[in-house]
N, C-alpha and C positions, 0 to 999 in steps of 0.2 A: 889456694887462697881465693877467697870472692869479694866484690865488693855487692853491700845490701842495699835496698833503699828500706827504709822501718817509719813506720807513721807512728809518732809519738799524744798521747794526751794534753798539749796543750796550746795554746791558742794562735801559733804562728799557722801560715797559709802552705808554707812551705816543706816538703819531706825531707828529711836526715839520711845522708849515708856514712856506711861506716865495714870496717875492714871485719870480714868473717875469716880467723883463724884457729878455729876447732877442728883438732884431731876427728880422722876416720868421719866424717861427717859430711853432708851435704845441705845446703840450706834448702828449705821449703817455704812454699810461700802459704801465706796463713799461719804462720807458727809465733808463739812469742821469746823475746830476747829482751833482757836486761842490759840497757846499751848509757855508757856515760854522759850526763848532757849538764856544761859547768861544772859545779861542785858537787850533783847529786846523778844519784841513780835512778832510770825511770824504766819502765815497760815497753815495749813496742812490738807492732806487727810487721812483719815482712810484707811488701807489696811485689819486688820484684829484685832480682840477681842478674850480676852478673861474673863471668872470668876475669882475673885480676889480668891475665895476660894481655887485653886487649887495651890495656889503660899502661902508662909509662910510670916509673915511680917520679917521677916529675910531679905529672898530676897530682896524688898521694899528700907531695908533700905541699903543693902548694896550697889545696882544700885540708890540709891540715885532719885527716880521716882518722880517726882511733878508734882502738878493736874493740869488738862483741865483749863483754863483762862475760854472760852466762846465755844457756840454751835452756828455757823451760821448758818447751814440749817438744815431742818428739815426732806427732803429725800433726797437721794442720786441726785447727778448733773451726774453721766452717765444712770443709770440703768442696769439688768440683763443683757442683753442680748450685750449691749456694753461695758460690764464687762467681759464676758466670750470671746468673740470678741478680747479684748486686752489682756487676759491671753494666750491664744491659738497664737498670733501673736510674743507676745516675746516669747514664747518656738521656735516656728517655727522659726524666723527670729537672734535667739541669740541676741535678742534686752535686756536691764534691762527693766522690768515691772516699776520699777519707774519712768524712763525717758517718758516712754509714758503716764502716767496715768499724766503727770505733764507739756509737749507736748502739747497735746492735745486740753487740756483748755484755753480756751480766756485767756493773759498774767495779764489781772484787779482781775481774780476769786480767782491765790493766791497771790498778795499783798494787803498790809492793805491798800487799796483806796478807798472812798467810792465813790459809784457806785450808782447815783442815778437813781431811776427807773420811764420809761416815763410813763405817765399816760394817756390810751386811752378812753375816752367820746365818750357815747350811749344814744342814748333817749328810755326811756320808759313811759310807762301807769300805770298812776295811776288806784284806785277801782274807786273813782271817775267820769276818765274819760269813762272808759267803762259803766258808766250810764248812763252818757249823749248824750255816743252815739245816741242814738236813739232820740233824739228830734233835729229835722235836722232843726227846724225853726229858734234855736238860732245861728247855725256858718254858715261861711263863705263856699263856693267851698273848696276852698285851705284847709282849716280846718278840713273840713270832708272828707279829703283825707288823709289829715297826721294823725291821729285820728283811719282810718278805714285801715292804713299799721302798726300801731303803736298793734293796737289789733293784729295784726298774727305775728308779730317779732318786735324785740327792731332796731331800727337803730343805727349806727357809725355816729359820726362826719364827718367822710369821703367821708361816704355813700350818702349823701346830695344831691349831683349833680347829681349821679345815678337814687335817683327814684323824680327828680325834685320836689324837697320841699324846703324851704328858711325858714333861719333861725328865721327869725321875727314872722313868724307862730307858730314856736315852743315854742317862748320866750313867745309870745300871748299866748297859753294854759295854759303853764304853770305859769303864770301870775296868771291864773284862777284856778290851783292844778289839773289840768287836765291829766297834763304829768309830769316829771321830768329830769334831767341829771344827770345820776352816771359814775363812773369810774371804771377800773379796770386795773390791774397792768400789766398785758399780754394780747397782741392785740390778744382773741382767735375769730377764725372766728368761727362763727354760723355753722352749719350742713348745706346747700344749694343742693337741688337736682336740677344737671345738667340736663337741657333741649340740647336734642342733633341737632344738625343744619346737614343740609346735608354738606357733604365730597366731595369738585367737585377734590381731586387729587387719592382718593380712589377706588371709584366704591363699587357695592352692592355685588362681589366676594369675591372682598378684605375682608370690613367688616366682611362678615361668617365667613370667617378663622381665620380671630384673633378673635373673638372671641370665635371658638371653640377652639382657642390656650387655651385659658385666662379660659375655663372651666373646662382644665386638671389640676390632681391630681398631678400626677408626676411630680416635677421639679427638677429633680437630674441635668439635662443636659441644658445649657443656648441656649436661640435663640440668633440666629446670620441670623441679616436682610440685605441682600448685595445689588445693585444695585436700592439705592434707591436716588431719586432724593430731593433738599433741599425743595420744594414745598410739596412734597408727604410725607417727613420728619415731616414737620408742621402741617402738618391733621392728621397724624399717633401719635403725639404726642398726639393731643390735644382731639382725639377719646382715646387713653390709659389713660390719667390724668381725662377726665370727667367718664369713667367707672371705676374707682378704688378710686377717692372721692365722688362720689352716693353710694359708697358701704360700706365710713367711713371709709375709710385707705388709707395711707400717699404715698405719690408719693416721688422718689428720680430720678434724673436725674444727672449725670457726665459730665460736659464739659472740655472741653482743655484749656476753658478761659471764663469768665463771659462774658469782650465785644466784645461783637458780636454783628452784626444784626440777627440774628438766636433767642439769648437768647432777646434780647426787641424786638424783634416781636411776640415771645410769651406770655412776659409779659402784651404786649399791648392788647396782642388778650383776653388774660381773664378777663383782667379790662373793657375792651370794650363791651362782648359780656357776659359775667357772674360775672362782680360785686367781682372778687377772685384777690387780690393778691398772688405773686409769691415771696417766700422770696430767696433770695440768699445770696451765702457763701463764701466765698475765704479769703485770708489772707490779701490781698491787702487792705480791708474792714476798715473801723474804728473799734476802740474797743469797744464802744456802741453800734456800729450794729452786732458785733460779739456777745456779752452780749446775745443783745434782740432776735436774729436768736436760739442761745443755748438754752434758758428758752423754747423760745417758741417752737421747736423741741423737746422738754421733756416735752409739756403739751400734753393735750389730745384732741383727735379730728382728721379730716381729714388735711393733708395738702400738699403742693408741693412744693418742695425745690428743685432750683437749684444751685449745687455749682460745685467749681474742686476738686480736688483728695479727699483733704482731708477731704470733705463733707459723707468719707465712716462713721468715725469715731464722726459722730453726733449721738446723744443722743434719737432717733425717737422712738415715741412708736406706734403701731400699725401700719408697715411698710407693705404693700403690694406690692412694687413692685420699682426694683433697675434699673436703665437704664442710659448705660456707649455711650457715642456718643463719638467713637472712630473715630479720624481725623490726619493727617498728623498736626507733633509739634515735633520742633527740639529738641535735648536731652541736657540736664542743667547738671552742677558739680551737682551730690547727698549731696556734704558734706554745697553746698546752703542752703539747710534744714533741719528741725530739726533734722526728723531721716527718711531713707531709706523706703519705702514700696511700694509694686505694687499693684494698685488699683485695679487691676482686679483678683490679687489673694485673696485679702482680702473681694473682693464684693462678688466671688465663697464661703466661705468661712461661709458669711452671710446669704447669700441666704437659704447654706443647713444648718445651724442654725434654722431662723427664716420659712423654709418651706414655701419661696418665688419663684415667677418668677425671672428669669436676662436674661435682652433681652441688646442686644451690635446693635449696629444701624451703619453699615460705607458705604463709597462708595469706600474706597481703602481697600482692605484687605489687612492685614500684613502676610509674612510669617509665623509666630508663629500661628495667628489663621487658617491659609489654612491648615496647617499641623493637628489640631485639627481636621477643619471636616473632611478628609479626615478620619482620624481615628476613625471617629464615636461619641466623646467624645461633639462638641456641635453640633446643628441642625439647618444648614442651611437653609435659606428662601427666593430664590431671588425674591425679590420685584415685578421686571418685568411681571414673570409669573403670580400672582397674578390681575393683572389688565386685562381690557377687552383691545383683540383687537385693539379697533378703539382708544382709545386711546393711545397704543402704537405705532401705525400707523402714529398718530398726533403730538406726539411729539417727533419723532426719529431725533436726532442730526447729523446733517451732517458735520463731523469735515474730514478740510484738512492740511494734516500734512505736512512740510517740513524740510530741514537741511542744514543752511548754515554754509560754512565753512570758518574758517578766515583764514585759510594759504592763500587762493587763491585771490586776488580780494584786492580793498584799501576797506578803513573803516575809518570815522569818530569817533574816540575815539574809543568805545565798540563797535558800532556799521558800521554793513556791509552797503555799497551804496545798496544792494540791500533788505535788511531790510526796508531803509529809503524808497524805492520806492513803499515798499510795505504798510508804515506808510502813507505816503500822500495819496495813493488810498484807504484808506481805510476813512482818515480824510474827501476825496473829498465826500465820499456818505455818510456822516453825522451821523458816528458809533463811537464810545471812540475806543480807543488801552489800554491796557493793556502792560505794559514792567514791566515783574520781575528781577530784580538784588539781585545779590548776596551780604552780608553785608559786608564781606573781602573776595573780588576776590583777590587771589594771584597771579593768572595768565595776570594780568592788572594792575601791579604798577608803579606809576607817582613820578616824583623827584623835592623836593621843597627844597629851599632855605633856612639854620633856621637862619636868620638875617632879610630878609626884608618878607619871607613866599612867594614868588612866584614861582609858577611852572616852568619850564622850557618847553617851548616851542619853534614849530620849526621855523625859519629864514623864509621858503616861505611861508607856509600858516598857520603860529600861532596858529597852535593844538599842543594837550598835548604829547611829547614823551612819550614812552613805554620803561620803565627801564628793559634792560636782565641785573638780577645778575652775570650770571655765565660767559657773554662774556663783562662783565661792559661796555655796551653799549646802544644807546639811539636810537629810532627808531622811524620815524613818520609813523604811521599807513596810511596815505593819499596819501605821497609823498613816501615814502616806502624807504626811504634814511636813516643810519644809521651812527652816528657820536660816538666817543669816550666822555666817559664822562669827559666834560672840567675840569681844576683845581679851577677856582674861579667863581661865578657866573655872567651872564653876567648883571643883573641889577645895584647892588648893591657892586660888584665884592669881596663878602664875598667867605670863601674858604669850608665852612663845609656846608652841605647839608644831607637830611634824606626822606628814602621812604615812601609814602603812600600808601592805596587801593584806588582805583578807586570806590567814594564812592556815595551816594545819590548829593551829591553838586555839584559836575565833570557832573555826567551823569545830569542834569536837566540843568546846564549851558551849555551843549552842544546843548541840546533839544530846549533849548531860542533861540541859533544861526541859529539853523535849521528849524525850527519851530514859528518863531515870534509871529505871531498875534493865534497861539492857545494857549489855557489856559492848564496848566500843574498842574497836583495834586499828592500831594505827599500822601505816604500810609506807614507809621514807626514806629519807636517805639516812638516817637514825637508828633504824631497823636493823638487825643482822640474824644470820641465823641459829648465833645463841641464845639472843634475847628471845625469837620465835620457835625454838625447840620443845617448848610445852605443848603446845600445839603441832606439831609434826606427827604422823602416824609412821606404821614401817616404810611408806613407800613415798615419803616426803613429801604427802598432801596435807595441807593445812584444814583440820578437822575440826570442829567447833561442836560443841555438845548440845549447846542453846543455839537459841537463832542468835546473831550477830548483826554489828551493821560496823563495817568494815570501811573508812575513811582512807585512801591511797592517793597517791600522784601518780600523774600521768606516767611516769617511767619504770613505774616498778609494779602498777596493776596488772602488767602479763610476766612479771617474774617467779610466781608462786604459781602452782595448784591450788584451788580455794577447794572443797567443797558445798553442795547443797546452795549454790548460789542461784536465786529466782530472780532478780533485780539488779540489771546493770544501770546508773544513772550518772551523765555528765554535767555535773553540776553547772559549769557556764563553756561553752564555745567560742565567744566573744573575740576571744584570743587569734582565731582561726579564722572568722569569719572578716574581722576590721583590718587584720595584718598587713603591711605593706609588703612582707614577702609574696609572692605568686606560689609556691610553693606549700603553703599553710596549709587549704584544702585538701590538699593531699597525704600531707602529714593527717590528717583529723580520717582522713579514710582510712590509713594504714593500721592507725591507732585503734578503731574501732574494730576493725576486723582482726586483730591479730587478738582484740582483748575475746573476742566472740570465739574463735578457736582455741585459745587456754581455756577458757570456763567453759564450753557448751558440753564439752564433754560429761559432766557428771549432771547435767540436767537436764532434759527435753523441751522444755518449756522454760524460755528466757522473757522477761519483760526488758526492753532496753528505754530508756528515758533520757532526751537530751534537753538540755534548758539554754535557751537565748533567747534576746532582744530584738534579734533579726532572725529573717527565713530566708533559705536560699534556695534556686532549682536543683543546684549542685547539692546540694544537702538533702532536697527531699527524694534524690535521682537515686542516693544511695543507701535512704533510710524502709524506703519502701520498693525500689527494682533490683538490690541488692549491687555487691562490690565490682560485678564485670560491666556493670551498664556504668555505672561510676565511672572509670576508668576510659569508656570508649567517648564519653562525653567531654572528659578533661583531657586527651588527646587531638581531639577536632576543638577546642578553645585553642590548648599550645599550638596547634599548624597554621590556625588560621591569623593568630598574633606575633607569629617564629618565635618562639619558647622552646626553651629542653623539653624535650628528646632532640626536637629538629633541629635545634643550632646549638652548638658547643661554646661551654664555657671555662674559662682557667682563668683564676685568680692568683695572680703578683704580691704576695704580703712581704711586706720589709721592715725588720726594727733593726732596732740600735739602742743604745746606751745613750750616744748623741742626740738631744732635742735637736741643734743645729744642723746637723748631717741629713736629718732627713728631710729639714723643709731646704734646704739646696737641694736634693733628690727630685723633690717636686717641682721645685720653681723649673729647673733643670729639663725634667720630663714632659713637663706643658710649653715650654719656649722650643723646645729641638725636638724631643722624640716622639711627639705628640704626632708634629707635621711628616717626619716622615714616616711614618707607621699608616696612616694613610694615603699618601702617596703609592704604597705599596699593596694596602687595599684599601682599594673606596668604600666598598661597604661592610668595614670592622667597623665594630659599635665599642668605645672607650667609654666605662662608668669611671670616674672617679679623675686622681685620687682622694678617698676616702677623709673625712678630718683626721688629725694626729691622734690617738687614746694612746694609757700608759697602764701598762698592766701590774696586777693586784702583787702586791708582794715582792713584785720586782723593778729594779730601775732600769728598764726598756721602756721604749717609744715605737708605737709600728704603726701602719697604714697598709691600703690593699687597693689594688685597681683590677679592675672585670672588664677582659676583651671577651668576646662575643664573636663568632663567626660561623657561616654554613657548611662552613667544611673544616676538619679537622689538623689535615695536612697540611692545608695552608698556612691554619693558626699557629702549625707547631713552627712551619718554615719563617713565621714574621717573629714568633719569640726568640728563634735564635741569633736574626738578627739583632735582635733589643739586649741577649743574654751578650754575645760578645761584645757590643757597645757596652754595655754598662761595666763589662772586666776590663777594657782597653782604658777605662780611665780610673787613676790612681786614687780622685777624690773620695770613691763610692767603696773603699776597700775594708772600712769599719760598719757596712751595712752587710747586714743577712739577707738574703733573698729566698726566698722560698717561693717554687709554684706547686700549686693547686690545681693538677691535672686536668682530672676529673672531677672539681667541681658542679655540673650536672648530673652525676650519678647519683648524690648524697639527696 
């Protein structure tokens, strides 16, 4: 007999024990149990056991302990090693270890739901039939084909159309006891040694060297593969995943987003070319694809998974090799999800755990990791060098950059007359355009009517004014004439009106008026890739038959393959250049060069066209010396102001339910913890805390404070002591705390 401790799903702080007395059995931790709590039955995880013998029955009865209901699994649902993974991550992050162990899990695994499991059919060979293999006068062709694949491997259901056999054939054997259909509860794929096809983006240089990568012992220090192209991406991948499932161990790859054309043209390429499914992961997912993705990530055998972040924290056994495809992606509220973590510190993390490779794959380097190799800490690889010659000869990009300015000159809506001049010349030689916009431009807002909802437009040529706040005045970009904003509207002659952004709807209706008879494609969060499937070729490039002019937001222009694109154009920067983040500029470099590596590849000859109101050095450092002199210049800005990379930042976000609770938090935090948190270090820099906001959909309240420091280890040594201060008092026990690591990495 044991006594367990079991983390239960709901909102006390505190674990439950309770008496283990199941036959022949031993508890495990990580397993789930149906354990009594009040009047109902709930789920729980084992954290930790022990012997009843060292506990008196006194004890027992005074904590009033009652036994296990039921035993659901029989081993554990994470395993070691993403056991020790999440111990190691709440110490480090002051996260509760329960929250994560409980996180983590598909949302079915702890409620009482059942959860029925799919069942995957395989043909096999009977004794039988391998006898009569050899008397070839009784069967058919067909027959002694399925017969003589049937002897060297069991087939799937699935598998059918792959080594062209029909079902009728099989039914026919087995008619005869020749073969059979069994099932089994987890899709496990067979063992398959990958036959390797020639690499036309690699070359035979290439090759060598990753693979005397891939033959070193040492992996303390992660590759970082830069200037690589998404073609050369695709063969890089697909040479890494068949040499590390020939070898019986599991593949992991990190995206910023499952769809993409990037991720199903991989998937296509190994159903096509090797008979292998590619499972993916994300939260967006169903909960029965989530289920089957878990199980089967915790069974045995070779596999490849692609998911995002939180794909770190899957269950993988036999994990050979981690890979983070780090890409321009704009930054989300953290208190979105569950709970706070940086995938790239938890992948480092894993790596030197499990005595793995971690290869990081980008075409824009982030500040955070330039500072790394510089320091030695990971190993850079530029791609380029890597390859021969003549091919880098053949596919050098000829990008012409310009900058037009909207003070000077009229413009139709957002856009300049001589943007548009540059749109038609490009539409005349039968190439798409490309136009990114911003999701809320603030620096292009339009004033609408809230009774009848029409814009306000101008008297000579019926384009949309341009709303100036601060001189409440209305402007026609065209006619360049500015009037006072009237009292009642002129349609409807209602008197209250309200601004908007100049948004996807505005900008494609202006594109109809200018643009008539060409076809216009939208690219948003609207988009999916059913609605874009007309347009998909086999190799899930977006193909356009006409020229096109292609209207996108900033987050989803490098999520496709365009074709025949000659014109990239940013409609306004404004955004980037006025920001109060320090960080902006670097986002707008990320963004432009990762959009230059998706598209360059199908065309030699790029025009890139950016539009603002302002010029900057930093802007023109990277429009014409290109993305590494960019980067060496916003490095020497941060050192010389101590900015990230140089000094470390972690941000404190906390809500509650309670409005009240958190401004006692504050008031609390500024009168005591303020002063000695400095005392402790003089030169910690405290931003905040932050004003109160309340977020969309929910009745929470939260706030965030930013310490700042030149060293890491110190910061973490002064948080801990704010983290046990802030547990030692009972007041602060209906507040979340959450930190924010690595916020300078993002």
């Amino acid at each position: 007999m044991y006594i367990i401790e079991v983390v239960v799903p709901i909102r006390f702080k505190n674990n439950f024990y309770y008496l283990y007395n199941i036959k022949n059995s031993i508890p495990k931790i990580g397993v789930r149990v149906k354990v009594p709590f009040r009047k109902h039955f709930l789920i729980g995880i084992i954290l930790n056991y022990w012997s009843r013998k060292k506990y008196n029955s006194f004890f027992i009865k005074k904590y009033n302990l009652r036994d296990v209901s039921t035993l659901i699994d029989n081993d554990s649902l994470y395993g070691i090693n993403l056991w020790n993974l999440m111990k190691w991550y709440s110490c480090y992050a002051k996260l509760d270890f329960r929250k994560i162990v409980l996180d983590i899990l598909p949302s079915h695994f702890i409620k009482d739901v059942f959860i029925k499991n799919k069942k995957y059919f395989y043909w096999n060979i009977t004794d039988a039939g391998k006898k009569y293999l050899y008397l070839k006068n009784k069967f058919g062709k067909n027959q002694l084909y399925a017969l003589s694949i049937l002897t060297q491997q069991s087939i799937y259901y699935k598998e059918l159309k792959y080594f062209k056999i029909k079902n009728s054939v099989l039914l026919s054997l087995a008619m005869k006891g020749l073969c059979k259909l069994d099932h089994c509860k987890n899709n496990q794929h067979r063992h398959v040694h990958i036959v390797l096809k020639n690499f036309k983006y690699l070359g035979k240089k290439c090759l060598k060297f990753i693979t005397m990568l891939l033959r070193q012992q040492d992996y303390s220090k992660p590759f970082y593969f830069t200037n690589i192209n998404i073609l050369q991406k695709l063969d890089f991948y697909t040479f890494l995943f068949c040499h590390y499932f020939n070898n019986g161990l599991t593949i992991l790859l990190l995206v910023p987003s499952i769809e993409t054309s990037f991720v199903y043209n991989l998937i296509s390429l190994f159903r096509k070319n090797y008979n292998i499914n590619i499972e993916l992961y994300d939260n967006k997912i169903s909960i029965q694809k989530k289920i089957s993705v878990w199980n089967y990530s915790n069974s045995l055998g070779p596999k490849i998974i692609i998911a995002t972040k939180i794909g770190i924290f899957l269950p993988l056994r036999s994990l050979g090799l981690i890979i983070i495809y780090q890409d321009y992606s704009m930054l989300n509220n953290p208190l979105q999800n569950k709970f706070i973590f940086n995938e790239v510190q938890v992948a480092l993390q894993r790596s030197k755990q499990e005595k793995i490779p971690l290869i990081f794959t980008s075409s824009s380097l982030s500040l955070f990791c330039k500072k790394k190799i510089l320091d030695r800490s990971y190993k850079q690889i530029k791609f380029n060098y890597l390859l021969e010659n003549n091919y880098n000869k053949q596919n050098k990009i000829n990008i012409q950059n310009n900058i037009f300015d909207f003070t000077y000159g009229r413009s139709i809506g957002i856009y300049s007359i001589n943007l548009i001049k540059k749109i038609n010349y490009h539409i005349n030689n039968k190439s798409s355009v490309l136009l990114i916009l911003e999701e809320k431009n603030n620096f292009f807002k339009v004033l609408k009517c809230n009774n009848c909802l029409q814009f306000f437009r101008c008297i000579y040529c019926n384009q949309y004014y341009k709303f100036h706040n601060y001189y409440n005045e209305l402007m026609c970009c065209y006619c360049l004439k500015t009037i006072h904003v009237p009292e009642y509207c002129n349609y409807c002659g209602f008197f209250s009106y309200s601004t908007s952004f100049f948004d996807m709807r505005i900008a494609k209706e202006y594109m109809n008026e200018v643009f008539p008879h060409v076809p216009i494609v939208e690219l948003s969060n609207k988009t999916t890739f059913t609605k874009m499937k007309y347009f998909f070729n086999s190799d899930y490039y977006l193909h356009f038959n006409t020229s096109t002019i292609i209207l996108s937001y900033a987050n989803y222009a490098n999520k496709y393959f365009i074709k025949d694109v000659s014109l990239i154009a940013f409609l306004s920067i404004d955004k980037y250049l006025y920001a109060n983040n320090f960080r902006s500029l670097e986002q707008f470099g990320k963004l432009y060069q990762s959009i230059l590596f998706s598209l360059g590849h199908n065309n030699l000859n790029l025009e890139v066209i950016v539009q603002s109101s302002k010029t900057n050095s930093l802007l023109f450092a990277l429009l014409e010396k290109g993305y590494d002199f960019f980067l060496k210049l916003l490095l020497n800005f941060r050192k010389k102001y101590k900015l990230p990379p140089f000094t470390y930042h972690i941000v404190l976000w906390f809500h509650s339910s309670i409005f009240q609770t958190i401004t006692l938090f504050i008031t609390y935090f500024n009168d005591y913890f303020y002063n000695n948190l400095i005392v402790l270090l003089p030169q910690l820099i405290i931003i905040g805390p932050d004003p109160i906001k309340k977020l969309k959909y929910k009745n929470t309240y939260y706030s965030k404070i930013l310490f700042s420091y030149t060293s890491l280890q110190r910061l973490h040594f002064v948080l801990n002591i704010l983290y046990k201060k802030i547990q030692s008092k009972k007041i602060f026990e209906k507040i979340i705390f959450l930190y924010d690591m690595h916020h300078s990495d993002n």
